[in-house]
ROVO-213520 format. One line per field, with one value per residue (C-alpha): residue in one letter; x, y, z. Coordinates in nm, 4 decimals, always signed. Example, Ala and Ser with C-alpha at 12.3 -4.5 7.8 and 13.67 -1.06 7.14 Angstrom:
<recs>
kolpa: c(A S)
px: c(+1.2300 +1.3670)
py: c(-0.4500 -0.1060)
pz: c(+0.7800 +0.7140)
</recs>
This chain:
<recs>
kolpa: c(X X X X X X X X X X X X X X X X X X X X X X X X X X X X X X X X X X X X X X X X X X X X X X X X X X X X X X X X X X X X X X X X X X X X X X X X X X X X X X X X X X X X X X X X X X X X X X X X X X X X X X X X X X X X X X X X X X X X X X X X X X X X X X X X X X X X X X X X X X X X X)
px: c(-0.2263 -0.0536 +0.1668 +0.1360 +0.1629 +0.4870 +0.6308 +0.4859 +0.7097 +1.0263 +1.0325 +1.0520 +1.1346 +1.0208 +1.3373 +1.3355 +1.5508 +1.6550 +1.5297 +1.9012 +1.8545 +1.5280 +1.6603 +1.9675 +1.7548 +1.5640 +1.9025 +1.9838 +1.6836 +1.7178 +2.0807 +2.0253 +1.7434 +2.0128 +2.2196 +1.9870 +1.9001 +2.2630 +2.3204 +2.0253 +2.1737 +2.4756 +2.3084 +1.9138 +1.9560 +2.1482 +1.9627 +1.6436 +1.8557 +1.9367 +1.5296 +1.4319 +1.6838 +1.5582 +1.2281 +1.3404 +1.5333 +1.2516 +1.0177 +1.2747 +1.2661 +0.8990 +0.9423 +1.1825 +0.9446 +0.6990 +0.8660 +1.0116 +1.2958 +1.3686 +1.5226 +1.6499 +1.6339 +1.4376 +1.4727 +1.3518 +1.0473 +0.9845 +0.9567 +0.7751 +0.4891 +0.5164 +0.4601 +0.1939 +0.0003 +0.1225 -0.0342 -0.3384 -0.5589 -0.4816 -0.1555 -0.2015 -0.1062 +0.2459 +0.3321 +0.2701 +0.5173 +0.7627 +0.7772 +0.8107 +1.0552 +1.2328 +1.1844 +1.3650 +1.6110 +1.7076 +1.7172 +1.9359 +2.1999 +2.1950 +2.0758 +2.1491 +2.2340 +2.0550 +1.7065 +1.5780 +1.5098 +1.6190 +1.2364 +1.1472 +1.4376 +1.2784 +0.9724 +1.0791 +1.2685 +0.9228 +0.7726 +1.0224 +1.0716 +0.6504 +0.6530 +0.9300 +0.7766 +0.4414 +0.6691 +0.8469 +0.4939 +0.4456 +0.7429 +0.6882 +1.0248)
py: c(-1.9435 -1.7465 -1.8286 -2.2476 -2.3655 -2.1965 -2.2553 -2.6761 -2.7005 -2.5950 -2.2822 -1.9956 -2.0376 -1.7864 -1.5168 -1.1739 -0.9528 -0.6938 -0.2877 -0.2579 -0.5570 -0.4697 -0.0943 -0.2239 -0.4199 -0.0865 +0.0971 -0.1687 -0.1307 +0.2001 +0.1685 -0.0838 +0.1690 +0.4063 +0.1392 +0.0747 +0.3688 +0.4513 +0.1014 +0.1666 +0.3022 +0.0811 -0.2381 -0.2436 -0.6379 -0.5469 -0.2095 -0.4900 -0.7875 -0.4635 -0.3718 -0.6752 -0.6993 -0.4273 -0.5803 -0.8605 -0.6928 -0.4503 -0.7492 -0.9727 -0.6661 -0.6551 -1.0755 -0.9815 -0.7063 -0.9389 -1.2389 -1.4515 -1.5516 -1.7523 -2.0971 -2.3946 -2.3743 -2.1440 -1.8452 -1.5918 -1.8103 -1.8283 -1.4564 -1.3933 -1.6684 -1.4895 -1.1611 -1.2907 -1.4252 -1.1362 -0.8459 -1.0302 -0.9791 -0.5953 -0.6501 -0.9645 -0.7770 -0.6666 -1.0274 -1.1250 -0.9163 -0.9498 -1.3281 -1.2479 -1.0203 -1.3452 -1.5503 -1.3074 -1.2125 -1.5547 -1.6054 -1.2915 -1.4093 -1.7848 -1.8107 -1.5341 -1.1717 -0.9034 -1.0270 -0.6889 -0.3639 -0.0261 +0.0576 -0.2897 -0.2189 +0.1185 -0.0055 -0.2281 +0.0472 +0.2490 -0.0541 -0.1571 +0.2158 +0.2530 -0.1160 -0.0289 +0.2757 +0.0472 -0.2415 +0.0205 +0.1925 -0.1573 -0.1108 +0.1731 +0.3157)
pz: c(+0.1844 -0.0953 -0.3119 -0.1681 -0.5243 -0.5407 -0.1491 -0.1859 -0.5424 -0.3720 -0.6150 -0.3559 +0.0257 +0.2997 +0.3548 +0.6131 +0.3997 +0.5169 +0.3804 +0.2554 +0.0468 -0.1189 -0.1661 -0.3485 -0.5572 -0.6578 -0.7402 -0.9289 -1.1072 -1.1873 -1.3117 -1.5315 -1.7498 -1.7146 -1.8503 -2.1382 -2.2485 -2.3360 -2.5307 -2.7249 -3.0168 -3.0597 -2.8768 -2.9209 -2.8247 -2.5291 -2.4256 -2.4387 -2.2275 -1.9548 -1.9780 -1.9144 -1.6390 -1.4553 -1.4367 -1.2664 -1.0022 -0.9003 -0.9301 -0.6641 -0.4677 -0.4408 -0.3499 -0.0557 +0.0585 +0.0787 +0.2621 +0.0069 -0.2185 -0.5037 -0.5198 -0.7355 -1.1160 -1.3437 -1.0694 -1.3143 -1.3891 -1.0654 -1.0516 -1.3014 -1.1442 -0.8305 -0.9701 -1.1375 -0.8528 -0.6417 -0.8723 -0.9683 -1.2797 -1.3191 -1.4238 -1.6419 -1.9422 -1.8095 -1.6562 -1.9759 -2.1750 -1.8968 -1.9537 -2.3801 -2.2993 -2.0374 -2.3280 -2.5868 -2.3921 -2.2881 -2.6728 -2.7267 -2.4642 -2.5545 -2.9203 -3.1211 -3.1682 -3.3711 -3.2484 -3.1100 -3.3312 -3.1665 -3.1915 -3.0016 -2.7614 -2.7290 -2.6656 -2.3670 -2.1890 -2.1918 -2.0471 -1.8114 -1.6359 -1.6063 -1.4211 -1.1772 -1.0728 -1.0502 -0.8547 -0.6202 -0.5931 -0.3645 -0.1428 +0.1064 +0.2095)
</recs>
């Protein structure tokens, strides 16, 4: 059964969302580059917290598409494992710098400003744009 691991620990729950839900999620995506892209210059740590946001609303988009919704604590964890499991091997390498990038920006909102270059902030607007096209590449509609 997919995703048991994740369903038996409580950590997601089956959900029917509706196609307005998992749309909104997408323009939300899409804002929030938008959103980044304009901060970059006088916020790289904030241009890298909206990135990274992005992300992780096309990536709970791609959840609801497929049937399922976070729960509890550690919700963006939880995403991030799903997406994992959900786009397999190919995409280990971009799960993987979407959970530094989780990491960092939970640093940058908690911890401590002036973390993130513009360059690395940069960087992570590049990324996150190319893996929301991949994510809503997933979603027919």
């Amino acid at each position: 059964m997919p995703y048991e691991r994740l369903l038996k620990t409580g950590r997601i729950r089956s959900y029917s969302a509706k196609p307005s839900e998992i749309s909104q999620l997408l323009q939300v995506a899409s804002r929030d580059i938008t959103t980044a892209r304009k901060n970059l210059e006088d916020a790289p740590d904030w241009a890298y917290t909206i990135a990274y946001n992005s992300i992780l609303q096309a990536s709970r988009a791609l959840m609801l598409h497929e049937g399922y919704r976070p729960r509890g604590g550690e919700q963006h964890a939880t995403v991030i494992e799903f997406i994992e499991e959900r786009l397999g091997a190919s995409f280990e390498q971009q799960v993987r710098l979407f959970d530094q990038m989780r990491r960092k920006r939970h640093r940058v909102v908690y911890e401590a400003a002036g973390l993130v270059s513009k360059p690395e902030a940069e960087q992570a607007i590049l990324f996150a744009q190319r893996f929301i096209d991949q994510i809503a590449g997933l979603i027919p509609g």
